[in-house]
C-alpha positions in Angstrom: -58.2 -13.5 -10.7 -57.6 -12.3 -7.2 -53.9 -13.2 -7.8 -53.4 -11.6 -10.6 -55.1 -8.2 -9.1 -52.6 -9.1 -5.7 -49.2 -9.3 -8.0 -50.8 -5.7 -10.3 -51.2 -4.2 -6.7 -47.8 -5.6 -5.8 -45.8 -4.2 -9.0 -47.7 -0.7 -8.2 -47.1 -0.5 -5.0 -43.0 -1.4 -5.9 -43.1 1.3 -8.8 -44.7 4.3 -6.1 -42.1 2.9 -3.7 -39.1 3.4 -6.1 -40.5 7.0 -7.7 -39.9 8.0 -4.3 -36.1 8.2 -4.8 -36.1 8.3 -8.8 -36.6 12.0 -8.9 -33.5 14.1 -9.3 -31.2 11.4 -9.7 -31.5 10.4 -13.5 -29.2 12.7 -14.7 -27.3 13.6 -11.6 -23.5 14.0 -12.3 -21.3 15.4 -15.1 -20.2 13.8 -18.0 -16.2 12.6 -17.7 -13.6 15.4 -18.6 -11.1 13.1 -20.7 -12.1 12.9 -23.9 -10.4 11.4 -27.3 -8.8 14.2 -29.6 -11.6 14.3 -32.1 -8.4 14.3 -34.9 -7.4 11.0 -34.0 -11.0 9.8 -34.7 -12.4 6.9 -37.5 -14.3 8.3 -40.5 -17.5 9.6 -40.0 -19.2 6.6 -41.5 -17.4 4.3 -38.7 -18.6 6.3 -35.9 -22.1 5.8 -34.4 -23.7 6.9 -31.7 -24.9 5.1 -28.9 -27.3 7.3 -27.1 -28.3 10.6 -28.4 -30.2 11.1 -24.4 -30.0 10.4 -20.9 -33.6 8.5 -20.6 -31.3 6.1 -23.4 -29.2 4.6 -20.9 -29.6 2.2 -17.9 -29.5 3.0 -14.0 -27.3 5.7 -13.2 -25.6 6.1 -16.5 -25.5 9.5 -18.6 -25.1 10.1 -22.4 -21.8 12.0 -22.8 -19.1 12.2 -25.6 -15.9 10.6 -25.5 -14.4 12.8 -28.0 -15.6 10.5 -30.9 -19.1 9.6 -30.2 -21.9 9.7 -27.9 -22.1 6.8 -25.6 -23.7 5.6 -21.8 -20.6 6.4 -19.2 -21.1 6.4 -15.5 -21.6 9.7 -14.5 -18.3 11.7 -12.3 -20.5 12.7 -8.6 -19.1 15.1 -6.5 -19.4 13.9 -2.7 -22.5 15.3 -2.0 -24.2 13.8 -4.4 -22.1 10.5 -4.5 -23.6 10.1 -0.7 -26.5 10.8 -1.7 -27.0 7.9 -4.4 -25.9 5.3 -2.0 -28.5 6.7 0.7 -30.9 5.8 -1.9 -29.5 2.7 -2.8 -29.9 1.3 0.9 -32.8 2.8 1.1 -34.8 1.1 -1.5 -32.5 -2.3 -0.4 -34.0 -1.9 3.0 -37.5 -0.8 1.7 -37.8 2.5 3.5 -39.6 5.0 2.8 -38.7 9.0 1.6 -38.8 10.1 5.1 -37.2 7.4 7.5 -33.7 8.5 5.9 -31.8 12.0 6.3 -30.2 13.0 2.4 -27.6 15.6 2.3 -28.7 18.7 0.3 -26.1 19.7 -2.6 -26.2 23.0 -4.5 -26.7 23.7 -8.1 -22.7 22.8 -8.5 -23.0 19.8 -6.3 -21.0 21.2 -3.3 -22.9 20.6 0.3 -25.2 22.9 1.2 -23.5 25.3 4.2 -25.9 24.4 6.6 -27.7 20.8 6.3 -30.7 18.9 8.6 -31.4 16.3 9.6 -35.6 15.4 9.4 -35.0 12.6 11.4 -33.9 14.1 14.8 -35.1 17.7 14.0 -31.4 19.5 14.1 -29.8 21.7 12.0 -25.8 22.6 12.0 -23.3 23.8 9.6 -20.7 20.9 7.6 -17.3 21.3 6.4 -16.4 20.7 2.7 -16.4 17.0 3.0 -19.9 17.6 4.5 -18.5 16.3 8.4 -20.6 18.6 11.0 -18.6 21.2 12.3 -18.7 21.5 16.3 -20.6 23.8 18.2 -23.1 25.0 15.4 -26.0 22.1 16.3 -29.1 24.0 17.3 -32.6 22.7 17.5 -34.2 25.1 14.6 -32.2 26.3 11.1 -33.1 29.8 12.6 -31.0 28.9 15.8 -28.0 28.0 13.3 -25.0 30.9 13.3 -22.1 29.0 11.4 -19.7 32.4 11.9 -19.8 32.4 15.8 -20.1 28.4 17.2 -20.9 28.2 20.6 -18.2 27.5 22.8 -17.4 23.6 23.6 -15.1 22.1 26.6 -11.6 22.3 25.9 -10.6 18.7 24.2 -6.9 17.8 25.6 -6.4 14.3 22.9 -3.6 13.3 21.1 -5.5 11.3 18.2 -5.0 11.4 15.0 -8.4 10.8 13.1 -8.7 10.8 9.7 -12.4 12.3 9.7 -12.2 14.2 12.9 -13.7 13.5 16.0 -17.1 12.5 17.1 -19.7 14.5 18.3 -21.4 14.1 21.5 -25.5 14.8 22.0 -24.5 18.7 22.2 -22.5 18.8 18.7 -19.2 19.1 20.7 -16.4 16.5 19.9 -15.5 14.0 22.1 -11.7 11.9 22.0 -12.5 9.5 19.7 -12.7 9.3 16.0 -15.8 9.0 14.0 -16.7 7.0 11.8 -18.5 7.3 8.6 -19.8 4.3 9.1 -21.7 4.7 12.4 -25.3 4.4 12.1 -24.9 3.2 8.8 -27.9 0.1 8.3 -26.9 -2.4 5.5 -29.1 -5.2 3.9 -28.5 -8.5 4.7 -25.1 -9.7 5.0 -23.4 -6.6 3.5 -22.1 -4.5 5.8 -20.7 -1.0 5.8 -17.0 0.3 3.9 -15.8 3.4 3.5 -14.8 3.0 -0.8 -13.1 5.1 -2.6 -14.5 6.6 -6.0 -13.2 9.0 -8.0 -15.1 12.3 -7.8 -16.1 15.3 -10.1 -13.3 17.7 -7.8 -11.8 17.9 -4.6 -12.4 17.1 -1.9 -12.9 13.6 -2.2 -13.5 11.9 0.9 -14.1 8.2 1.0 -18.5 7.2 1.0 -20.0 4.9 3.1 -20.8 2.2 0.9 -22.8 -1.6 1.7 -21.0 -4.5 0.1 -20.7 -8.1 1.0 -18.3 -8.5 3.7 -15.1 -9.3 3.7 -13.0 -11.8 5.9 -10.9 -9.8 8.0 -8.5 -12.7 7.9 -7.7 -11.2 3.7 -6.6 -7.7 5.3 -3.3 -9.0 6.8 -0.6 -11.4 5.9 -0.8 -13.1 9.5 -3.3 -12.4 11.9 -6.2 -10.0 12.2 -6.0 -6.4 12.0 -5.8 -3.9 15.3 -9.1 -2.7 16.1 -10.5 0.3 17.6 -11.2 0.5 21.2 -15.0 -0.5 20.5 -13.7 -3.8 18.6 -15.8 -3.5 15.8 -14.2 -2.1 13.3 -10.3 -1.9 12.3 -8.2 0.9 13.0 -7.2 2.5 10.4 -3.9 3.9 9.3 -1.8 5.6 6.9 1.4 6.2 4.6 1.5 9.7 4.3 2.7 12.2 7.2 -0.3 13.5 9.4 -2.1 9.9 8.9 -2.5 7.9 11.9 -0.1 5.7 12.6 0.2 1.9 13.7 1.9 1.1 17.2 5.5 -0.5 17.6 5.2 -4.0 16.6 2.5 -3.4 13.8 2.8 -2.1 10.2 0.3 -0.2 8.0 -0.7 -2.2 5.4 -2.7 0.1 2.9 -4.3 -1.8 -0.3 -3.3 -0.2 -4.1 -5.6 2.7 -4.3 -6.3 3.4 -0.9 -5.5 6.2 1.0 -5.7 4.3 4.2 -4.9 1.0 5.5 -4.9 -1.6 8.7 -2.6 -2.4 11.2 -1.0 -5.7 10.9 1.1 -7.6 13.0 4.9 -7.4 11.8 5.8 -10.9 12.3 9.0 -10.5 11.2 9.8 -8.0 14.4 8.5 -10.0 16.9 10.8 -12.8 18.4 9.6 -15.3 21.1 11.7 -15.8 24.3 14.7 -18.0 24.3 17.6 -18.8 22.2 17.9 -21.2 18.8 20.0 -24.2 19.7 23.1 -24.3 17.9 23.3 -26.1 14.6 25.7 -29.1 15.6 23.0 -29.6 18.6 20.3 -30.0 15.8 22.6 -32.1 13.4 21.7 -35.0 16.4 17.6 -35.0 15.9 16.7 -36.9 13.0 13.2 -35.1 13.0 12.8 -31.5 11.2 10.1 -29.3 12.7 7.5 -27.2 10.6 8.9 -25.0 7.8 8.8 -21.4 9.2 9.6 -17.9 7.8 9.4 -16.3 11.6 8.5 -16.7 15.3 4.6 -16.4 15.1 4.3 -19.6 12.4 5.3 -21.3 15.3 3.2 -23.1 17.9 3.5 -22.5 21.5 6.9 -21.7 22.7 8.8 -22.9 19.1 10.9 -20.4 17.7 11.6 -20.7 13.8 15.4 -21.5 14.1 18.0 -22.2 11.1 17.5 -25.5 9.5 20.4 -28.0 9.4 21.2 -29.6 5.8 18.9 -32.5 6.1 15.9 -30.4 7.0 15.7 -28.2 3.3 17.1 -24.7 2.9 13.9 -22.9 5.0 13.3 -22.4 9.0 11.7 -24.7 11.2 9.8 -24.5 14.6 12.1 -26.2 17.6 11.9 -25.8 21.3 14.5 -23.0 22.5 17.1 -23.0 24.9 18.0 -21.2 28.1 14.2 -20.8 28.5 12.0 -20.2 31.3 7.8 -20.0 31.8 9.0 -16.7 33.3 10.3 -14.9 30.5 8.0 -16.2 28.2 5.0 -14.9 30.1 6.6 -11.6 30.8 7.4 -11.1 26.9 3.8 -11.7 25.7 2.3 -9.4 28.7 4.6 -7.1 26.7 3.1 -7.6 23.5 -0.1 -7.4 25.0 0.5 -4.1 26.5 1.1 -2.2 23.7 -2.2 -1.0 23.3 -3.4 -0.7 27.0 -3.0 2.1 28.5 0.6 3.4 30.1 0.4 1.7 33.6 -2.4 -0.4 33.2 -2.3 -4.1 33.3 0.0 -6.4 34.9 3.6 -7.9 33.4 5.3 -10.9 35.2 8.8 -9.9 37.3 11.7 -12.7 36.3 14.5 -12.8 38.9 18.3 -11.4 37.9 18.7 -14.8 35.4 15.4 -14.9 34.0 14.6 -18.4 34.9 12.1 -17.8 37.8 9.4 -15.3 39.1 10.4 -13.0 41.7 8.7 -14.0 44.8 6.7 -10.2 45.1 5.0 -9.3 42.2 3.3 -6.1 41.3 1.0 -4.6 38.9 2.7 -1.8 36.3 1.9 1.0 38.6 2.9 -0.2 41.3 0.1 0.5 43.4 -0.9 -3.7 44.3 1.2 -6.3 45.1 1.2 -9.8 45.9 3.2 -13.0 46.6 3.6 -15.9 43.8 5.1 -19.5 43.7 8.4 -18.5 41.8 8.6 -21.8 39.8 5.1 -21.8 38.3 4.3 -17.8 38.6 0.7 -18.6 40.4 -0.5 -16.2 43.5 -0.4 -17.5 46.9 -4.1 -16.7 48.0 -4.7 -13.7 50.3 -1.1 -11.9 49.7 -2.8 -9.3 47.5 -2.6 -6.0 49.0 -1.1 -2.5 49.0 1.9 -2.5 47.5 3.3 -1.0 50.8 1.7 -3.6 53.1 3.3 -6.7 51.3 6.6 -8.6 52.2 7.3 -11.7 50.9 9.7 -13.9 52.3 9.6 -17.1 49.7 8.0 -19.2 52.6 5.0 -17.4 52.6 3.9 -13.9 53.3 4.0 -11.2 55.9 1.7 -8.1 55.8 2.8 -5.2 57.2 -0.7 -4.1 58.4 -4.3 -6.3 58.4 -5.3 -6.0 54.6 -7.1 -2.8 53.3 -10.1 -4.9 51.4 -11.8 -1.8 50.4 -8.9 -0.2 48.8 -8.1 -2.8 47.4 -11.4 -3.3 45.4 -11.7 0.7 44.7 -8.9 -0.1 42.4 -10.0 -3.0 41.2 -13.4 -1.5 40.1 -11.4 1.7 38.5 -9.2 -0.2 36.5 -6.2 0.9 38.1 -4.5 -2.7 38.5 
């Protein structure tokens, strides 16, 4: 008996919880514009209705007419409300309550209100369009709001392009890095957060923040793993069309049918590895083929995907190169490596005038450190690291000009200069 009184208790307690979202969101949404030409239409006595009401259909569906007869469609959203539905889908995934989340109000048409807030923190501020806060109109009270005259932010000198704008700081002023729709965003167990892209009652359309089971990012791109933003969490995203962001040398945009964005992927077929492919009468004297290969990064270690002789198939294989030193090949992958750092930062091995050893003095990229190095094996002869204009290296060993500035030297360790 007490069970059965716990599980009636249970179901009530499930049926308040979900009535606290149900409200306003039966019939939200318009019925689809493309309809059949009623003259191309079966007889009358073919034709029957499948719903003559919304209450008829299940979850989010509306009765509409497709020209023919009435049936359960999903409903076309604007982005407003579209955000709105999958609020309160997370919501009742993650079993909270009416007030631990911040809905976007719509109008009567389903456009975003002009000025929106936000229960949770207590601010108001005006949105764009697409509903993205605009800068400079956060205030504490929607009294305080004045959407025609924003107060005045610091100028923001950054070259970005970011599809959704930038990011807001604590003030409502943007800082140099793009938001993300999907910051914030809490998702039920293993789903995590996407932007998707649904079609939408009118313009504009931007994609919603949506929780679906993740994906491998290993799926995104033909070989590797896409470039991600500076945080690390999330890939950068890119585009096709001009005014898009755009991926760095090296990388394409790979952007899935229907998307209007993409990830960077490595272009495998641009990048080359150190070395030259022996010649083919070399190969002709190895009996043993390497891996099949289409290009340089199938290839393990050093190997570069070279032309296959006849009794190694009609494809590439993976072979040691020639004319190749440790040098060259460290230098070309702190190349790679430094496309996305920024200009100056980081460190890229010297080669001597044939490329087969390390120059003896070796300096970060902006030239500000320097130190000595074994030039066979590239490795740093301990306590040569100093100011660049205090090291001389004579390939026996080291003489410094003055007694090493230690403190300098770690100032520009600790602020990233080297």
């Amino acid at each position: 008996m007490q069970q059965s009184i716990a599980l009636l208790l249970l179901a009530l307690a499930t049926f308040a919880f979900a009535s606290n979202f149900t409200g306003g969101f039966e019939t939200t949404g318009r019925c689809p514009t493309k309809i059949r030409d009623p003259d191309r239409c079966p007889p009358a006595s073919d034709r029957t209705d499948e719903c003559t009401t919304d209450q008829q259909c299940n979850g989010e569906s509306i009765c509409c007419s497709v020209g023919c007869r009435r049936v359960c469609v999903m409903p076309l959203l604007t982005s407003c409300e579209r955000q709105r539905v999958e609020m309160v889908k997370r919501a009742r995934a993650l079993q909270l309550s009416s007030n631990e989340i911040s809905l976007p109000n719509c109008d009567p048409v389903g456009d975003y209100e002009p000025v929106q807030c936000d229960p949770l923190t207590g601010n108001c501020f005006c949105v764009d369009e697409s509903g993205f806060e605009l800068a400079g109109t956060r205030a504490r009270s929607l009294d305080m709001v004045n959407c025609t005259n924003p107060k005045p932010c610091a100028g923001l000198l950054c070259r970005m392009l970011c599809p959704y704008e930038f990011e807001l700081d604590s003030e409502g002023c943007p800082l140099c890095q793009c938001r993300d729709p999907c910051r914030g965003v809490k998702c039920p167990g293993s789903q995590t957060c996407q932007l998707e892209e649904t079609p939408c009652a009118k313009e504009p359309c931007p994609p919603v923040p949506t929780c679906k089971q993740a994906r491998s990012a290993e799926d995104l791109c033909p070989t590797g793993v896409p470039l991600t933003m500076p945080s690390g969490d999330r890939p950068f995203l890119c585009g096709l069309q001009v005014g898009q962001p755009q991926c760095p040398k090296l990388f394409d945009c790979i952007v899935q049918p229907g998307a209007d964005y993409g990830v960077c992927c490595m272009a495998a077929d641009r990048i080359t590895k150190p070395g030259t492919c022996p010649a083919v009468d070399e190969q002709s004297n190895s009996t043993v083929c390497g891996v099949p290969c289409a290009n340089d990064m199938e290839c393990q270690g050093a190997d570069k995907c070279c032309p296959s002789v006849d009794s190694c198939g009609d494809s590439g294989h993976c072979v040691p190169p020639v004319n190749f030193s440790l040098c060259l090949q460290q230098q070309q992958i702190a190349r790679l490596l430094s496309l996305t750092e920024r200009e100056g930062k980081g460190y890229v091995p010297q080669c001597d005038e044939d490329d087969q050893r390390f120059t003896v003095r070796q300096c970060s990229r902006n030239g500000l450190v320097c130190w000595c190095v074994d030039p066979d094996l590239g490795t740093k002869v301990k306590g040569s690291m100093a100011s660049a204009q205090d090291v001389v290296c004579d390939g026996q060993g080291i003489k410094l000009k003055k007694k090493k500035k230690k403190k300098k030297i770690a100032f520009l360790l600790i602020n990233n200069e080297i």
